[in-house]
C-alpha positions in Angstrom: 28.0 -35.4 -8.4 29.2 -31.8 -8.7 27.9 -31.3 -11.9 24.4 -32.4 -10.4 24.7 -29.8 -7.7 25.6 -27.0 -9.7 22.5 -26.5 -11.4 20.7 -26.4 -8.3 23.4 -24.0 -6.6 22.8 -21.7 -9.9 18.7 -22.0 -9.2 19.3 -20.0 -5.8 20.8 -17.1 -7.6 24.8 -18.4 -7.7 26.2 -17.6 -10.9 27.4 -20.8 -12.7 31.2 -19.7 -11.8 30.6 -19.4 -8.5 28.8 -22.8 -8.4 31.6 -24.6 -9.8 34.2 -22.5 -7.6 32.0 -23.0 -4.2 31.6 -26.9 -4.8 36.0 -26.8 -6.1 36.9 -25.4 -2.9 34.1 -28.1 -1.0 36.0 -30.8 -2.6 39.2 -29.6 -1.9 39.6 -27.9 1.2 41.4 -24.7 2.0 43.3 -24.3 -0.9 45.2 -21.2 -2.8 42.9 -19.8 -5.8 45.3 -21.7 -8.9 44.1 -25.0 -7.4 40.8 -23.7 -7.5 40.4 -22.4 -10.7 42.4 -25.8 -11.7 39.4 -27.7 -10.1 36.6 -25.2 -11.8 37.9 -25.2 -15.1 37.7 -21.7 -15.4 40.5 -19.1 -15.6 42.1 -17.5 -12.5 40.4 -13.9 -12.8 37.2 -15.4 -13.0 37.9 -17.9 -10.1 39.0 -14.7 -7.7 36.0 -13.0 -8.6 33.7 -15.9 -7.9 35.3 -16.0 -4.0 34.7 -12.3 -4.2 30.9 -12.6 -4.4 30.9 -16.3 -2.6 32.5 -14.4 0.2 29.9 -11.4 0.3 27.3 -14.2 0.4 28.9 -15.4 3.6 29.7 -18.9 1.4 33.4 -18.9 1.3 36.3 -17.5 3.8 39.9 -17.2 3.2 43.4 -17.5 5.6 46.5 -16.9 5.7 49.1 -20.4 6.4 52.7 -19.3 6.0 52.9 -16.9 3.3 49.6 -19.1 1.2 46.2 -17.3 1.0 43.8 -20.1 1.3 40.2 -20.3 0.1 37.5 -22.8 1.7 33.9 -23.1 1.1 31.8 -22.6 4.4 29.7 -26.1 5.3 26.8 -26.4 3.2 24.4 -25.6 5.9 25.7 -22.1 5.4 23.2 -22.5 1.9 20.0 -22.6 4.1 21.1 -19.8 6.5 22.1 -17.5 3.2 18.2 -18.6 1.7 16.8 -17.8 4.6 18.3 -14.3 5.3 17.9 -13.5 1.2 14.3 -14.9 1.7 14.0 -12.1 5.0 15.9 -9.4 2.8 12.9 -10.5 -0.4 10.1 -9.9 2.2 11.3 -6.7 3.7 11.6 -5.5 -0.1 8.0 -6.2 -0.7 6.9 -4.5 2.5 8.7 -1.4 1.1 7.4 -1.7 -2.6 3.8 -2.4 -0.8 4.1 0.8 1.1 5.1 2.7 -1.6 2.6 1.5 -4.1 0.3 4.3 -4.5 2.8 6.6 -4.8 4.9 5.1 -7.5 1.4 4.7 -9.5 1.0 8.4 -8.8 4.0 8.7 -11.6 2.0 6.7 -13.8 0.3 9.2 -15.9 -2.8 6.5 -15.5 -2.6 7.1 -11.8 -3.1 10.3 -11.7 -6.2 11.7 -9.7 -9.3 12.1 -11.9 -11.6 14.9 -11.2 -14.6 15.7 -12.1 -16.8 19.1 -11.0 -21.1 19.1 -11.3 -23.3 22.0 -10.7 -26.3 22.8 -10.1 -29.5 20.4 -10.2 -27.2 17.6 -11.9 -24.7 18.0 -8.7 -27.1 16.0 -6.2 -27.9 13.1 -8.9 -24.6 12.7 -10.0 -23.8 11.7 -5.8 -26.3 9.9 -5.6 -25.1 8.0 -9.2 -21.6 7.3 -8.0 -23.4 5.8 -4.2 -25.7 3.9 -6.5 -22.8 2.4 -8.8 -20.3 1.6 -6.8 -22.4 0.2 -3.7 -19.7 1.0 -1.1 -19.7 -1.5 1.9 -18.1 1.7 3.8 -19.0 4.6 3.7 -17.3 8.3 6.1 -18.6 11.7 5.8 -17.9 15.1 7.5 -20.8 17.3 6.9 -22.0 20.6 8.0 -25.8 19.3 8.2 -27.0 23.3 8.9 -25.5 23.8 5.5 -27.4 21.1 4.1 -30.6 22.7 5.5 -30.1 26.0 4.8 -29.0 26.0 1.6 -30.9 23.2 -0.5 -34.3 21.9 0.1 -35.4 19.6 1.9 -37.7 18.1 0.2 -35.4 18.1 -2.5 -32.8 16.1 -0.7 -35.0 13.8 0.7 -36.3 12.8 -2.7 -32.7 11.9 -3.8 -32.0 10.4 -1.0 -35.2 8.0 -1.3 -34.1 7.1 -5.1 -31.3 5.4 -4.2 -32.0 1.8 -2.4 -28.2 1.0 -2.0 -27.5 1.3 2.0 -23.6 0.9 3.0 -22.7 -1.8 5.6 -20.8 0.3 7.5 -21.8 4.2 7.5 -20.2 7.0 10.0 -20.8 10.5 9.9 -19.2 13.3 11.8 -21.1 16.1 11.9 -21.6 19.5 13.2 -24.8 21.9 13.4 -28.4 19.6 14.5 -28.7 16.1 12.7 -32.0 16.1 11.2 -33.8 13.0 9.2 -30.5 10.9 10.6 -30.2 7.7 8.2 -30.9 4.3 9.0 -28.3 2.1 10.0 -25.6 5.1 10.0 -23.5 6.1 13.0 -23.1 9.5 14.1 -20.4 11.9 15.9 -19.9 15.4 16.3 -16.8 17.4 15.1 -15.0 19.4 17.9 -16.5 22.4 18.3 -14.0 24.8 17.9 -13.9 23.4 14.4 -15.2 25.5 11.7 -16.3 23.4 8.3 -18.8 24.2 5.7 -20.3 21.6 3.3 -19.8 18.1 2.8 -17.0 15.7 2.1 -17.7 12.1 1.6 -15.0 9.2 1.1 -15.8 5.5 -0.1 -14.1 3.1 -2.2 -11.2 5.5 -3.9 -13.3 8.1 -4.4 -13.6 11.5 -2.1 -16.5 14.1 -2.9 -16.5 17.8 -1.8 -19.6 19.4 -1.8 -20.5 23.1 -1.0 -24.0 24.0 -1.4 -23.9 28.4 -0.8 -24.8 29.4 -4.0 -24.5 26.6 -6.8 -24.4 23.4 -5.5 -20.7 21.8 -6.5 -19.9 18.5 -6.5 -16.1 18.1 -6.9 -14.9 13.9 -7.3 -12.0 12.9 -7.1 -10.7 9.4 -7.8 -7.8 8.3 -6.5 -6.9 5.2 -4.0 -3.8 7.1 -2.5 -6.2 10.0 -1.9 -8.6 8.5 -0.4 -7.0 6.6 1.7 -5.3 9.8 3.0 -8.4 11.3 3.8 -9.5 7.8 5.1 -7.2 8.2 7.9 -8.2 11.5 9.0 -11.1 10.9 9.5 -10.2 7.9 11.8 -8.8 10.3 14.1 -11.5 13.0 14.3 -14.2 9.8 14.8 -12.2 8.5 17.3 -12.5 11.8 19.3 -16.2 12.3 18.3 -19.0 12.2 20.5 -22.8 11.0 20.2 -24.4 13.6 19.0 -28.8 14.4 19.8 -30.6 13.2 16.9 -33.5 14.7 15.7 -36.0 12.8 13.9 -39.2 13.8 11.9 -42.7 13.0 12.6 
């Protein structure tokens, strides 16, 4: 019977000494570590270090009769509260690992952010490219819409714009200055007004774009899921204090 039971005491992490001492000591009762190791067939050493770990595992206890130090294995039901603690222990460890994900990728030398800078006339397509490609479902941007107007065409802008068929699912912009030509199917919010922002920055997917359009109009990307996710969740806070902003649409 016990040699049954050991493989399946080794199959829930036991090592096979500790198997054969834990069911020993079972069969035995409390009983002094020679007797033990008698029982395992293993040497002495070996037996006291198997009630070393048995003991951490909360599988095996030890007393004191006269002057004997006795060694007994804890009820078998002891097994299934020891799983279920190690399972608890497992799932807290994943939670951790889970948390810390993006930034142990970030070591990776793969996981490192990619960027990638466009100027000029090729700065506005290669947006629009990336919106086009990916079809983000969500889609957050903080943008300075008098920049916008003041500093590239509109005509321009709404040509681009009208290129692209791909609308996201969910769309949110906080803005500041007078929303003009607002998009359809996008929600809008203002940015405190103390709050001084130029330009554009636009998160979906695991990508984040900064744009600036005084002078040559840049398009930095960035890709990178830790990133973005960061930037993510500001922007969840300053929408969350946003208000409805007057829309302005053209004739």
């Amino acid at each position: 019977m016990g040699k049954k039971l050991t493989p399946l005491l080794e199959s829930i992490g036991l090592m096979p000494s500790e198997s054969k001492v834990y069911l020993a000591a079972l069969e035995l009762g409390p009983s002094p570590v020679q007797a033990i190791a008698q029982k395992s067939g293993i040497s002495r050493t070996a037996a006291y270090d198997a009630i070393s770990q048995l003991s951490e595992r909360g599988l095996m206890s030890s007393s004191i009769v006269g002057k004997k130090q006795l060694y007994a294995a804890e009820d078998p039901e002891r097994i299934v509260s020891y799983l279920k603690e190690e399972q608890q222990k497992f799932k807290t460890k994943i939670e951790d690992v889970t948390r810390s994900i993006d930034a142990l990728k970030l070591l990776g030398g793969g996981a490192k952010p990619i960027v990638k800078v466009y100027e000029g006339k090729e700065a506005l397509t290669a947006y629009f490219d990336y919106i086009e490609k990916i079809k983000p479902r969500e889609f957050d941007e903080i943008s300075n819409v008098d920049d916008v107007y003041d500093y590239l065409d509109e005509g321009v802008l709404l040509s681009a714009r009208s290129a692209y068929k791909h609308t996201p699912k969910n769309a949110r912009i906080l803005l500041q200055g007078t929303a003009r030509n607002p998009r359809k199917g996008y929600q809008y919010r203002t940015l405190p007004e103390d709050l001084e922002f130029r330009g554009n920055i636009t998160i979906f997917d695991k990508y984040i774009f900064f744009i600036s359009y005084i002078g040559t109009m840049t398009v930095i990307v960035m890709e990178s899921e830790m990133f973005a996710n960061s930037m993510r969740a500001l922007f969840e806070t300053m929408w969350r204090s946003g208000k409805k902003p007057k829309l302005i649409f053209k004739k």
